[in-house]
N, C-alpha and C positions, 0 to 999 in steps of 0.2 A: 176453706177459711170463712168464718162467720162475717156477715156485711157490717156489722154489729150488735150488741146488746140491747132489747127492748123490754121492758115492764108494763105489760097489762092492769092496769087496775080499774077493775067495774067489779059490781056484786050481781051480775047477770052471768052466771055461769056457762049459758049457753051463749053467749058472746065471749068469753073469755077462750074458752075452746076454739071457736071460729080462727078468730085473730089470732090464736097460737099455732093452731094448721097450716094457716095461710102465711102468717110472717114468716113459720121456718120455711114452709115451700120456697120463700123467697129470698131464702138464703140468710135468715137472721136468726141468733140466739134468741129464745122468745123464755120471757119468766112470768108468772101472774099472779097477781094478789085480787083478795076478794072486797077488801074495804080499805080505808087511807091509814090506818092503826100498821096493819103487818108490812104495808106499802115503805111508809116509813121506815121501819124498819131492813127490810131487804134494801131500801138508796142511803141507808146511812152503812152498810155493811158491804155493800159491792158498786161497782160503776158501771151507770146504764148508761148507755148515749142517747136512750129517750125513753120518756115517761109517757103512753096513750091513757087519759086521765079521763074518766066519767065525772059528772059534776054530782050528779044526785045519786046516792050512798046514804046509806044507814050510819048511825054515830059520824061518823067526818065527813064532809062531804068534798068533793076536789077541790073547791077553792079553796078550802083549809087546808086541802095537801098542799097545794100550790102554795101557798104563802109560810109552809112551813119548808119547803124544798127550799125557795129561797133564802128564808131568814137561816139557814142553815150552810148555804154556799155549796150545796149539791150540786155538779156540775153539770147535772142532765137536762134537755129540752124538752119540753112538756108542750105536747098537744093535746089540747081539750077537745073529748069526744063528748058531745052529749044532744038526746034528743029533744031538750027542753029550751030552746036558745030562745034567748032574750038579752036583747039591745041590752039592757046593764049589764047582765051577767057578762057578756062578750068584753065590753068596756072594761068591767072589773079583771078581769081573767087578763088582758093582753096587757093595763098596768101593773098587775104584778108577775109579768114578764112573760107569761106564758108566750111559745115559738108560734102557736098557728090553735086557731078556734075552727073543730070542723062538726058542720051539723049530719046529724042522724037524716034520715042513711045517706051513708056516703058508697061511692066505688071503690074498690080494692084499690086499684088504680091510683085512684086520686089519693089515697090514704098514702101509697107506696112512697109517692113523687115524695110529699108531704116529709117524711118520713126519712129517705133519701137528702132532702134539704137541709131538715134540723140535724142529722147526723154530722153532715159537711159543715152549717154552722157551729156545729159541738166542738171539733178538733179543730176546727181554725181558732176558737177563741183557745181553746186550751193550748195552743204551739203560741198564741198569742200573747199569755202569759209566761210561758216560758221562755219567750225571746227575751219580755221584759224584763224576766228575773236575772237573763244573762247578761242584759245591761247593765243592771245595777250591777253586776257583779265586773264589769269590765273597769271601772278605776277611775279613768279620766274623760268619760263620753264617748271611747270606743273609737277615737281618731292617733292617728300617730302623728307625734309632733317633733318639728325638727327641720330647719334649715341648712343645716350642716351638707358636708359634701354625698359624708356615707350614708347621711339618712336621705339625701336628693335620688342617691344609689339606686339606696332600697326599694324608695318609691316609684323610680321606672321599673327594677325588676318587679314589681307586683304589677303594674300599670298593665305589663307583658306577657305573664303566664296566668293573670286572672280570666282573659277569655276562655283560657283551655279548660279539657272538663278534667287534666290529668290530677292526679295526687301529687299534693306539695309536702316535702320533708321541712317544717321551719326550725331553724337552728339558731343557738345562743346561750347565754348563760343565763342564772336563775335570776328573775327581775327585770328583764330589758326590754319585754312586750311584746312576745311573742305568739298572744292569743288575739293580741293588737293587728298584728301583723294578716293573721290569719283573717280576722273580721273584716279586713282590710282590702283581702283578697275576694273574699264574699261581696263585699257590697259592690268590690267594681266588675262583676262576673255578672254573666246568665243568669245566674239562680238568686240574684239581688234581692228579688222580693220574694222570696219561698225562705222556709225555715233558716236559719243559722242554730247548729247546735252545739254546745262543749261541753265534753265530759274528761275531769280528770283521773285516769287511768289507776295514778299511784293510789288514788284512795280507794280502792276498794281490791276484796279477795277476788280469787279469780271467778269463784261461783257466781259473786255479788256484779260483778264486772259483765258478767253473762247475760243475767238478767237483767242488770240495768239496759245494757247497750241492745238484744236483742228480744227483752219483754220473757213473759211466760204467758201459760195457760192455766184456766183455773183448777187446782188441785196437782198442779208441777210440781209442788213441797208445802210444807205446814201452813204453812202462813197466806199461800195462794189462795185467796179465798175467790176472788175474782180474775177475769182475762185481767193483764196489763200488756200495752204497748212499750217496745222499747225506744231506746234515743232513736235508735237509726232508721225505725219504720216513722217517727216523726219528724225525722227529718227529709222524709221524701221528699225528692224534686229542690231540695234547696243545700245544703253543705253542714256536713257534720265534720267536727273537729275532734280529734283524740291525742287530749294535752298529756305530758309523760310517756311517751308513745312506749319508750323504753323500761318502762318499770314494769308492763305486761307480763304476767305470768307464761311461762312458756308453754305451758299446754293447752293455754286458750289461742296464744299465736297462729296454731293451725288453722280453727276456727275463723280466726278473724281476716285470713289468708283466702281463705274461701269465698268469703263476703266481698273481698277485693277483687277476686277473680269471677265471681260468676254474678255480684250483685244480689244476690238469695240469702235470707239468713234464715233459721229455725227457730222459735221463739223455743224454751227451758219447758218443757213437758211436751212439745207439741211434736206433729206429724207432716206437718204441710212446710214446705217451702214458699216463703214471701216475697217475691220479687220489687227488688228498690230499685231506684236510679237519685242516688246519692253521691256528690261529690267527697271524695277525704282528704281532710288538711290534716297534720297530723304534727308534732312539735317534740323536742325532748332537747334537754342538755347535757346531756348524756353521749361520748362518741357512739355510734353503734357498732361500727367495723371493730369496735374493741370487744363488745359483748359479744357479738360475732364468732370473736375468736376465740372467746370462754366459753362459747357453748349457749350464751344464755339469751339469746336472738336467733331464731332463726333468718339463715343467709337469703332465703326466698322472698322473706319476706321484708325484708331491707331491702333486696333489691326491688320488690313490686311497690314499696312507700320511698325510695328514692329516687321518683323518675324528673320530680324537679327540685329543688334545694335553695331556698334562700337565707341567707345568715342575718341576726339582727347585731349590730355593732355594741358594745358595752358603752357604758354612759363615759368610760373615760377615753375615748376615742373619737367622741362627738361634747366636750367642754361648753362650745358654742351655745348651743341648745338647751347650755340649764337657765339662762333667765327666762327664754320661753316655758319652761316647765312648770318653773319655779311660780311663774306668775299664771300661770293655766292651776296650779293645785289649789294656792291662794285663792284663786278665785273661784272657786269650787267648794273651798272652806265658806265661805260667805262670808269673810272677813273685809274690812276695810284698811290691814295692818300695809305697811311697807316695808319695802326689804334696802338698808345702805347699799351702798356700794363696798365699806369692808366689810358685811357679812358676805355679799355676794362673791367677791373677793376667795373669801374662804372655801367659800360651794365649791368654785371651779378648782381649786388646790388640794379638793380632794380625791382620792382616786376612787372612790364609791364602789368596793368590791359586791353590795347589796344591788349596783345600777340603780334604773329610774325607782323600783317600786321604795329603794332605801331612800331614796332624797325625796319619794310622796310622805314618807314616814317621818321621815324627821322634819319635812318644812309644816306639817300637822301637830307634830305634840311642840315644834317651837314656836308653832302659833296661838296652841291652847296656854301655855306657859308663860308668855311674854306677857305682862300685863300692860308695856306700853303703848304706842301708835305704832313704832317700826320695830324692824326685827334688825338687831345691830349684832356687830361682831363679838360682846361680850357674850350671847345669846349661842353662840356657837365656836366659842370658842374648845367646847370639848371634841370637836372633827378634830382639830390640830392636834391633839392629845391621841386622838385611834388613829390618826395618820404615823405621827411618831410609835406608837404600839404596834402598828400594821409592818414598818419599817422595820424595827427593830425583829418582829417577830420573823419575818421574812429577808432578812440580811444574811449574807451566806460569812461574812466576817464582822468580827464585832470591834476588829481593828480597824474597819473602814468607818470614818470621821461622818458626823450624822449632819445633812443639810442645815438643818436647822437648829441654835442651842441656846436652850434656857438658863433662865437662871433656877435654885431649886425651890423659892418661894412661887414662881411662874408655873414651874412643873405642878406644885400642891397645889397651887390655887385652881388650875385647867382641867387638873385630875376629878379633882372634887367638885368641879362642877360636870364632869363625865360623867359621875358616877349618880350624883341626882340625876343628870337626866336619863341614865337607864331606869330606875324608879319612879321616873312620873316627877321628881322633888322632893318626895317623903324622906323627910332628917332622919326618921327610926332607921329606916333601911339601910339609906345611904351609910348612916357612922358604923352601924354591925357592919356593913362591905367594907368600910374601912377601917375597921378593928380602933373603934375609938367609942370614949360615949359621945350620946348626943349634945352636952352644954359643950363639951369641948369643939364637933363641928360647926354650933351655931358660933361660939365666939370667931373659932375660923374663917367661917362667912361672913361675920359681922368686919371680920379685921378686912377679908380680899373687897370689902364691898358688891358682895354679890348678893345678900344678903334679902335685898328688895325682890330679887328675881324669882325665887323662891316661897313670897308670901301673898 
């Protein structure tokens, strides 16, 4: 397995050869360019984990490469090699980021170290931006919130099985925080400060799935133009999560059974086995003992990803905990709005079949909406409206008397204001969803007095 990718670029032919003997001897892909033009060209087209740059060059000289690598967000470390070093140049070279300035002649040795460094600061910053990106993508700051009993639950069961280095089954329905749960696990484990990775399963074919999760090699298929790393070899030493666990294709299952069992993956063209030590959390709302029994999981591997199991509670079994939410999104919104007590009122009365991520949704577009200071119960009164729809739709008799009963100007007025809020407010949309024109909805709203809410 290659130590990594390196690009020569000097127009000293007979150094370019040197460097490229001696770097594969030493276990690295070596590539070369002759001057900063083709150089270019080859780090906009493939990923080198370091750039060995001569300064003095014909037509470009390195600091021009250097300053075009950057302004371009080339991910590669660049060590300046050159025989002509001078106090500016060094100065200029190391503020435009350059990793290490090394004078002519140097020892192999010393090149290696060098070399070996920027490689390791290469993929630390690059896992480093992918954690970032998984932050942003976690919703609420990536802490689970909740006072409640079953989320106090939850919280010792992770407290408990995060030291181990076992595979965790997280179980739940869709929206209740379950990649929450898992980060959760992460950060109070071993592997705290080493990667966190997620990748959701459902989105991709099982090819694509492949490649994502275990990288290829370059000329694996069409488009491989260069090596890539996959999730799980970046997640070495620290916890890789596989969201949708159950929507896996079942021909890759074997594959990924293997990975669990021996720790080794194959990257998608290649030859060599990678040895990881990677922990797996793994998630899905999906029974599996049910696909199991269709055929469409394997049994082995349920049981190798079920050896621990925590369940995360739906949001209507934890009521307590929506004003804490409620005012954890808000304030994340950057807003300064407040919520009554009968809108809140209403939060808790509804049974939230979306969970947390549905009430981050709706306390969001009822904040963009509102144009007041608070957010009042007129504001939401279309929950009572999908609650009554939710009820009705799910009633096994339509003889049994409904909790709650309107009048039918109350019904229209709640309706219609459900149905702006599935559109954002737009009057067009809303009167075509309700088979009317638009003067006649707007007098409607003008008569129920909602009217202002909306503009």
């Amino acid at each position: 397995m290659s130590k990594g990718r390196i690009l020569v670029v000097d127009d000293e032919s007979s150094l370019r050869l040197l460097l490229s003997n001696e770097l594969s001897r030493a276990g690295y892909s070596v590539e070369v360019a002759a001057d900063g033009i083709s150089a270019m060209q080859m780090l906009r087209e493939g990923l080198f984990h370091v750039v060995l740059l001569d300064i003095v060059m014909p037509s470009t000289n390195g600091i021009e490469v250097l300053r075009n690598i950057k302004q371009d967000n080339i991910p590669s470390e660049v060590i300046i090699l050159t025989g002509n070093a001078t106090l500016e140049s060094a100065i200029e070279c190391m503020k435009l980021g350059a990793f290490e300035y090394v004078r002519k002649p140097y020892s192999l040795s010393e090149l290696l170290i060098q070399i070996e460094r920027a490689i390791e600061h290469q993929r630390s910053q690059l896992d480093l931006k992918i954690l970032r990106d998984e932050l942003k993508k976690s919703g609420y700051g990536g802490k689970l919130i909740g006072k409640s009993n079953v989320m106090l639950d939850l919280q010792s069961m992770i407290s408990r099985i995060a030291p181990s280095q076992s595979t965790v089954l997280v179980l739940g329905e869709s929206g209740t925080g379950k990649e929450l749960v898992a980060r959760s696990i992460h950060d109070q484990s071993m592997q705290k400060d080493k990667p966190f990775i997620a990748i959701n399963c459902a989105s991709f074919s099982e090819t694509l799935l492949e490649s994502e999760l275990f990288g290829y090699e370059k000329g694996a298929f069409t488009d491989a133009k260069t090596q890539k790393r996959g999730l799980a070899e970046i997640a070495d030493g620290g916890t890789l999560f596989l969201d949708e666990v159950g929507e896996i294709p079942v021909h890759f299952q074997a594959k990924l059974l293997r990975f669990l069992e021996t720790g080794e993956i194959r990257r998608v063209g290649g030859t060599k086995d990678i040895s990881l030590n990677v922990r797996i959390l793994c998630a899905t709302n999906q029974p599996l003992e049910v696909l199991v029994e269709k055929g469409q999981f394997r049994a082995d591997l349920f049981y190798r990803l079920n050896v621990l199991s925590v369940t995360v509670p739906p949001l209507r079994d934890r009521i307590e905990d929506i004003p804490l939410l409620v005012n954890n999104f808000m304030n994340s919104l950057g807003n300064h709005k407040e919520i009554d007590k009968s809108a809140m009122d209403i939060l808790k009365a509804y049974d939230w079949p979306g969970n947390v991520r549905e009430l981050k949704n709706i306390i969001e577009r009822t904040c963009i909406l509102t144009s007041q200071n608070a957010v009042t119960s007129n504001d939401l009164l279309f929950l009572k409206v999908k609650k009554v729809e939710n009820a009705a739709r799910h009633s096994p008799s339509i003889t049994e008397p409904a909790s709650e009963v309107f009048s039918l100007s109350e019904i229209e007025r709640k309706h219609i204001i459900h149905v702006l809020g599935l559109v954002n407010g737009h009057r067009g949309k809303a009167a075509k969803m309700l088979g009317i024109n638009p003067k006649t909805l707007y007098l409607k709203m003008k008569n129920y007095s909602i009217i202002s809410i909306y503009e």
